[in-house]
Each structure stands twice: as C-alpha cells, then as structure tokens.
C-alpha positions in Angstrom: 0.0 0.0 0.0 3.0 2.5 1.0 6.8 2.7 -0.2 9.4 4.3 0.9 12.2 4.3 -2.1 15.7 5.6 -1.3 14.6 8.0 0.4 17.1 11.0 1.6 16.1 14.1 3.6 17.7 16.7 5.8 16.9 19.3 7.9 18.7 22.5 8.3 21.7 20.7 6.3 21.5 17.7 9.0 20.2 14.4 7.2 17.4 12.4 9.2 17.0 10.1 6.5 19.1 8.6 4.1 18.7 6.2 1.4 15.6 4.7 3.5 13.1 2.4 2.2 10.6 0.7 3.6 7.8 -0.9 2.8 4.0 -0.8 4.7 1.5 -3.7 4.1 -1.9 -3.1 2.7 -4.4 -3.8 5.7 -1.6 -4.3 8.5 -0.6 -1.4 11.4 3.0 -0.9 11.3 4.7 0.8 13.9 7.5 3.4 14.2 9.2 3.4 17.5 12.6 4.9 18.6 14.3 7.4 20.5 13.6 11.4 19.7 15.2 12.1 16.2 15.1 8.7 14.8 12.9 10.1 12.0 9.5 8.4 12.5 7.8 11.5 12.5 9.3 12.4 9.6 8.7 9.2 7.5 4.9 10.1 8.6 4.9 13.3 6.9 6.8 11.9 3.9 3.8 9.9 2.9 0.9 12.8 3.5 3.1 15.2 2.0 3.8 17.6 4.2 7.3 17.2 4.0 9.3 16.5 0.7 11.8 14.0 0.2 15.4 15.5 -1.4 15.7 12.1 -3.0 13.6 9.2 -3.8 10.0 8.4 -3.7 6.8 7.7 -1.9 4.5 5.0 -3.7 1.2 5.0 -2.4 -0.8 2.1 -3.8 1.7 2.1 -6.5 1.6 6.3 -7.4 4.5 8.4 -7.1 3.3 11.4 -4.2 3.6 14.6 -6.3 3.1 18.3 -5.9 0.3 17.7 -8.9 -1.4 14.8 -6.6 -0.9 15.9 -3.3 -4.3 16.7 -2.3 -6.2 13.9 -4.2 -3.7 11.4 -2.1 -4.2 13.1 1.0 -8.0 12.0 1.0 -6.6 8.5 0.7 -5.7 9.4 4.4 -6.5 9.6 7.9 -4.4 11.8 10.2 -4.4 11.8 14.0 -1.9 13.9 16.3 -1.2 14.7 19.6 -4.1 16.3 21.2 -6.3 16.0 18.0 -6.0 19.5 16.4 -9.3 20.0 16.4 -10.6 24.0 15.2 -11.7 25.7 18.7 -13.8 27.4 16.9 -16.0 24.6 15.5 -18.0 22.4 17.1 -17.3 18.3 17.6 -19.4 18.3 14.4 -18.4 21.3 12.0 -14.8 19.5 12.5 -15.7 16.3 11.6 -17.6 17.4 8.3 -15.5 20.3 7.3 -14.0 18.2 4.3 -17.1 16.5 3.4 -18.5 20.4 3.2 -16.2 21.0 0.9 -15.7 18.0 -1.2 -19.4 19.2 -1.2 -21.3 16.2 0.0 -24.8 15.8 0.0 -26.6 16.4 3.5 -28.1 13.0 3.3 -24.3 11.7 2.7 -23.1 13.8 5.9 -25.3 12.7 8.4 -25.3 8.6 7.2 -22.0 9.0 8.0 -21.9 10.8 10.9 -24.2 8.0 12.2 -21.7 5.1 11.3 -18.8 6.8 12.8 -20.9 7.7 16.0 -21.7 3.7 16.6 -17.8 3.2 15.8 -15.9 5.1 17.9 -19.2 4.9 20.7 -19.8 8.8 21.0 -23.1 10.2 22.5 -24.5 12.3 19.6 -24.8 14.9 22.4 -21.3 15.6 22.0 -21.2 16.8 18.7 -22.9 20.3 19.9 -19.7 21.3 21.8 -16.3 22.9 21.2 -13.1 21.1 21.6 -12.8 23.0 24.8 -15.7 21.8 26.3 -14.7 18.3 26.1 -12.0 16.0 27.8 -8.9 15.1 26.5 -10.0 11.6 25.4 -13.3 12.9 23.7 -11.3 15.6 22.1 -9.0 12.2 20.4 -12.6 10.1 19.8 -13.6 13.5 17.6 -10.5 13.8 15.8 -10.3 9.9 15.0 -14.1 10.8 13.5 -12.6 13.5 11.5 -9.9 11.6 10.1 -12.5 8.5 9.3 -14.7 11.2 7.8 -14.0 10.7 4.2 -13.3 6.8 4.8 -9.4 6.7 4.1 -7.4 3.3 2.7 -4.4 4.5 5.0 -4.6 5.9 8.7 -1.5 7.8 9.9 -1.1 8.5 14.1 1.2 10.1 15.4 1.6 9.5 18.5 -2.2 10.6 19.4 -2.5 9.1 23.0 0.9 10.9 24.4 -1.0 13.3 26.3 -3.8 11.6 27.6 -3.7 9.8 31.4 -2.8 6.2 31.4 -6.9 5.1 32.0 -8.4 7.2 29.5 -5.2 6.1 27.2 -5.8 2.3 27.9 -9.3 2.6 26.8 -9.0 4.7 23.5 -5.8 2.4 22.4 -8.3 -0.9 22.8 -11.0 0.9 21.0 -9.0 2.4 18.4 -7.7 -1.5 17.9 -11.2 -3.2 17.2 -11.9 0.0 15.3 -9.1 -0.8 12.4 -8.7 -4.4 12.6 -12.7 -4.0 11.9 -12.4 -1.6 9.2 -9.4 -3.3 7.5 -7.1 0.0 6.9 -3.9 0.3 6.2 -2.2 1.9 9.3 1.4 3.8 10.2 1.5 4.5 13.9 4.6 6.3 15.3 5.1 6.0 19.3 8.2 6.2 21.3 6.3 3.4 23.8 7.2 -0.1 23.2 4.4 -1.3 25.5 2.1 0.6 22.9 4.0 -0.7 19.8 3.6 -4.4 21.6 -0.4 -3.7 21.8 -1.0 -2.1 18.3 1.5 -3.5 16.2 1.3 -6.2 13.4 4.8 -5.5 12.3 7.0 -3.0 14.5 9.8 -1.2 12.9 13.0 -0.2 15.0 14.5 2.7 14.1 17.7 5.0 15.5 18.9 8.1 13.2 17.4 7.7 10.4 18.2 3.8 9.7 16.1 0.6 10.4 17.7 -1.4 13.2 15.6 -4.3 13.2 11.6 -5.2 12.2 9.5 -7.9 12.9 6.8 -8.7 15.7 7.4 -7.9 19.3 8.4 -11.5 20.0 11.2 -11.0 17.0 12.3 -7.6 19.0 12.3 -9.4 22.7 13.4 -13.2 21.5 15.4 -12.5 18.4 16.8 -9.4 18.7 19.7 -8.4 16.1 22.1 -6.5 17.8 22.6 -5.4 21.4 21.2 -1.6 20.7 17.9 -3.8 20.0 18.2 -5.7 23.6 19.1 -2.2 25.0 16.0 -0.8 23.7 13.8 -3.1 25.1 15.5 -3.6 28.4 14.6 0.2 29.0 10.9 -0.7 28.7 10.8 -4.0 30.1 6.8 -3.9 31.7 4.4 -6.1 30.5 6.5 -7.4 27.8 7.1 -10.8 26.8 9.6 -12.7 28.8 13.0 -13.3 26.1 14.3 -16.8 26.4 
C-alpha cells in the first residue's frame, strides 16, 4: 500500500534520513518506535506530503506522491496527532464534516456517515454540539479519530495521538481504536516512542535510530530475536508487560 524508495532528507543541512526504504502492508498497522530524532515523525509526513523528500519516492498504492497529486492522495488518508488538532472554533461536528462540506457532499451523505462513525468510535450524539474546549482530552481524540475516518481513508497515519492523555483514558482509547481498524481493514502507520504501545497495536513494529532501520518484525522477534545489542538495549529500558525473552 506504501513505499518508501531511497529516500534521503535533511533538515537544516542535518540528514534524518538517508537512502531509507521501507515498505507498509496493505491492511496491516506498522509501527515506528525509537528514540527522539530517529525520524519516524518524519517518514509520517513523507507519505501525507507535508514534508518532501530530497531524493527518492513515496509510492502510495503504486503512485508516485507529487506536488500535482498531493491533495487527491491526502484524502486516501487519515491523520491523528497529539491532542487531536481539532478547530476551537467549531464544534465536535463542523470539525468532523469540514471536508465532506467541501468535497461538497450531500446532507443525506453527511449525516449517514456521521451515524456510522458515532456507533464506531461509541460517541453520545450529544457531544457533537460542543467545542473542543468543552470536552476531555479523550473525547477531544474520539472527535478527531471521526474527523480523520470522515472521508473513509485506505491509510490511517497517528502520530503519536495518546501521548497526552492519562494512562486510564489512554488504555481505553488504544483498545477501541484497535477493534476499530482491525474491523475496518485499513492500512495503518503509527509512530510512538512506547514499546508497550507498539507491543499492543503492532502487526509489524519497525525499530528505528537516526534515520536507519535497526531491526523489524513482531514484538516476540524484537524481545526473542533481537539483532544487535542496541535492540536488547531498547527493550531492556521498557521492560513492563512485555514478553519474557528466552
């Protein structure tokens, strides 16, 4: 669904990535993880385009991203952030339909679909009414997970959307969010420094430490198998709940 093909970029003359590929499974949720700087955050906004690659290319279901494309390949995306980046001043529901308003979708269109994704993510309609700053931190991330579902996307990008919520209301939306893509079937790139969150989410989990790929594979490959001793480092430093190497 997603490639990554020698990809090179830098920042303020200081490369992040170089000569990276990588590939992302149609239907699967690949994680990112790794220290600060590593570049996952990056790689995420190599394929939606906000950032620009000074070599190589991103394939998404086989197209090259260009500056001619860029918005008809965004809508094959969902994107979730910290905090949601929800508009303060639109409601729950003038957020979550602002692109079907002006992809100019039927009203009949918008509200089916506002129905569906109100069963999905199991928001009271109530909620729809208020501002971002009238709901908690968890609603605000249920809302934003609407809006990016809005459009129905092939590919869902999160990055690193449950970093600022408390470890309850976290638990809960990471379950949910879960049953939400292994129902729907989407193609998902999460990015989280947490390997207990990678362990939870992640169909493939891909290690990464300045700008390279360390080692990939399931978190029993990462904990059982791992490659070189910066991978048994790694996961030393977030031992809880993990699977117990041999």
């Amino acid at each position: 669904m997603i490639e990554l093909q020698n990809i090179s970029f830098s920042y303020n003359h200081q490369p992040i990535l170089k000569n990276f590929n990588l590939i992302f499974p149609q239907g699967k949720n690949t994680v990112l993880i790794g220290p600060s700087g590593c570049g996952k955050s990056t790689i995420l906004r190599l394929i939606n385009g906000l950032l620009t690659a000074q070599h190589g290319k991103v394939l998404v279901d086989s197209e090259e991203i260009k500056s001619t494309n860029i918005i008809a390949m965004r809508r094959k995306m969902g994107y979730l952030i910290q905090q949601g980046g929800l508009f303060p001043h639109m409601t729950a529901q003038e957020n979550i339909s602002l692109m079907a308003h002006r992809l100019k979708w039927p009203g009949e269109k918008i509200e089916k679909r506002l129905d569906e994704l109100l069963q999905l993510t199991q928001i009271d309609s109530e909620m729809l009414k208020r501002y971002p700053a009238q709901l908690s931190g968890g609603q605000q991330q249920r809302v934003s997970l609407m809006r990016a579902l809005m459009l129905n996307p092939a590919i869902m990008l999160l990055d690193e959307p449950f970093a600022a919520l408390d470890p309850l209301i976290r638990n809960e939306l990471q379950e949910n969010i879960k049953q939400i893509f292994r129902k729907l079937a989407k193609t998902v790139v999460w990015v989280t420094h947490d390997l207990n969150e990678a362990a939870f989410l992640g169909d493939n989990i891909v290690l990464l430490k300045k700008g390279e790929i360390i080692q990939s594979g399931s978190i029993e490959d990462l904990v059982n198998k791992p490659e070189i001793n910066y991978v048994k480092q790694f996961v030393s430093a977030q031992r809880s709940h993990l699977p117990e190497a041999n």
